[in-house]
C-alpha positions in Angstrom: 0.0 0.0 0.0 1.2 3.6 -0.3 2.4 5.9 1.7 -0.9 8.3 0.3 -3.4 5.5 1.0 -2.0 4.8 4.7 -1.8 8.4 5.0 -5.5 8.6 3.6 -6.5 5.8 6.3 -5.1 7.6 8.7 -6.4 11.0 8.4 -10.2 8.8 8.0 -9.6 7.2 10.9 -8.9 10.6 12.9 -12.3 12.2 11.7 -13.9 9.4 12.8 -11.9 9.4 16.4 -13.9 12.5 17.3 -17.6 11.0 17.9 -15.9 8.5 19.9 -13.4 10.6 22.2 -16.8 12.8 22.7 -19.2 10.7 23.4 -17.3 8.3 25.9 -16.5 12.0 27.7 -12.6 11.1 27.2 -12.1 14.5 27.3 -8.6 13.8 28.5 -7.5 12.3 25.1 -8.3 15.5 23.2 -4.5 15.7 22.2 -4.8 12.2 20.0 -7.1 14.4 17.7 -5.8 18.1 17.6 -3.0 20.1 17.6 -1.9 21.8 20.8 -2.9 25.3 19.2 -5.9 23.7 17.1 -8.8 26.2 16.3 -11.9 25.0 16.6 -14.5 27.7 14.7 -17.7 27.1 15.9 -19.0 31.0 15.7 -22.4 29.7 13.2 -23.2 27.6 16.1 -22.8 31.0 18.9 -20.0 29.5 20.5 -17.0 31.9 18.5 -13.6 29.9 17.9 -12.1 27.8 21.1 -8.4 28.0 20.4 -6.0 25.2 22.0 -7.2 22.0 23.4 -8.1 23.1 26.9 -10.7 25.6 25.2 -12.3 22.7 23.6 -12.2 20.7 26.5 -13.4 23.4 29.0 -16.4 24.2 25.6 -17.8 20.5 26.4 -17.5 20.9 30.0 -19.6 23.8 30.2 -22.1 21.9 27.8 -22.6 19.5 30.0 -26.3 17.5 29.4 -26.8 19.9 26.3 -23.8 18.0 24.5 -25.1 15.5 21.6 -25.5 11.8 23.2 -24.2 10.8 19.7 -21.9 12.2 17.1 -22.2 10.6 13.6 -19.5 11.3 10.9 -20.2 10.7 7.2 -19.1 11.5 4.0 -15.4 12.1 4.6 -14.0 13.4 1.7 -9.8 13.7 1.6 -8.5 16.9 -0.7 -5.8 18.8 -1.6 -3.5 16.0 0.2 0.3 16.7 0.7 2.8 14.5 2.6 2.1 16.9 5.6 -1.1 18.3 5.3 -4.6 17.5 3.8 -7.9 19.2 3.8 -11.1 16.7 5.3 -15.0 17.7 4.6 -17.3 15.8 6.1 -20.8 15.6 7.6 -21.8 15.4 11.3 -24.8 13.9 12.9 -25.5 15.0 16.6 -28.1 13.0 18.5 -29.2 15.1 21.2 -30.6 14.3 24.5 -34.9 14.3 23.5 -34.1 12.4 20.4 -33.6 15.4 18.1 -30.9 15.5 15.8 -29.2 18.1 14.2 -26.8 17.6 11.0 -23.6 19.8 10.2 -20.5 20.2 7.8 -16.8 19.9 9.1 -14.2 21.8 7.5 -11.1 20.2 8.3 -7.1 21.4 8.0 -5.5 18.3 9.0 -1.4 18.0 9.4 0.9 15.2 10.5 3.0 15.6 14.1 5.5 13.9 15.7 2.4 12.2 17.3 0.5 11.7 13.8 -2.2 13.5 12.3 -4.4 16.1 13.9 -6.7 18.5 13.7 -5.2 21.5 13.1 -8.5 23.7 12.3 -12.3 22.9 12.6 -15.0 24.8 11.3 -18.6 23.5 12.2 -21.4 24.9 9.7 -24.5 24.2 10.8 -27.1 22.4 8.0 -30.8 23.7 8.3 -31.7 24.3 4.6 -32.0 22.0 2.0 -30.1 22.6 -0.9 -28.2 25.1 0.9 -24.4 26.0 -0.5 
């Protein structure tokens, strides 16, 4: 196999990494999915951009009960793909507490570390039109 198809798996298996940290609230493995000075843009959703890992962490935190119960990730498109850096879209499911769900679009800058690759920047766009660009 290549080194772009491992790399390909990799970055995949990242994106799909998140959902799971979440929901199991292992809030303490943040760092095996972003960078230390990772921005996570999350102003269409009110919540402005959380810079750094502990921002994220302390984000969730604060949440608490109104976090999804479930995070679904579809869709996961790899682009622009360097040996160090990629860009990842990809659509997000949230199940939410009284069975509502809510559906979004990740915009991901993804690099490889020491450690791997990781999320470098996030930007969640809420979907609540059809057809919507």
């Amino acid at each position: 196999m290549s080194d772009l198809v491992e790399d390909r798996l990799a970055i995949i298996e990242l994106i799909n990494l998140h959902g799971h940290l979440f929901d199991n609230g292992e809030l303490e493995r943040l760092d095996e999915l972003f960078t230390d000075d990772v921005r996570y843009d999350v102003t269409h959703l009110g919540g402005g951009v959380l810079v750094g890992i502990e921002a994220i962490r302390a984000a969730a935190t604060q949440l608490g009960d109104a976090n999804p119960v479930a995070h679904h990730v579809t869709n996961v498109v790899v682009t622009d793909q360097t040996t160090d850096t990629a860009h990842v879209r990809s659509k997000g499911l949230a199940v939410m507490t009284n069975g509502t769900t809510a559906s979004a679009t990740y915009e991901d800058h993804v690099v490889r570390t020491e450690a791997g690759w990781r999320l470098a920047h996030r930007t969640v766009r809420p979907r609540t039109k059809p057809l919507h660009p």
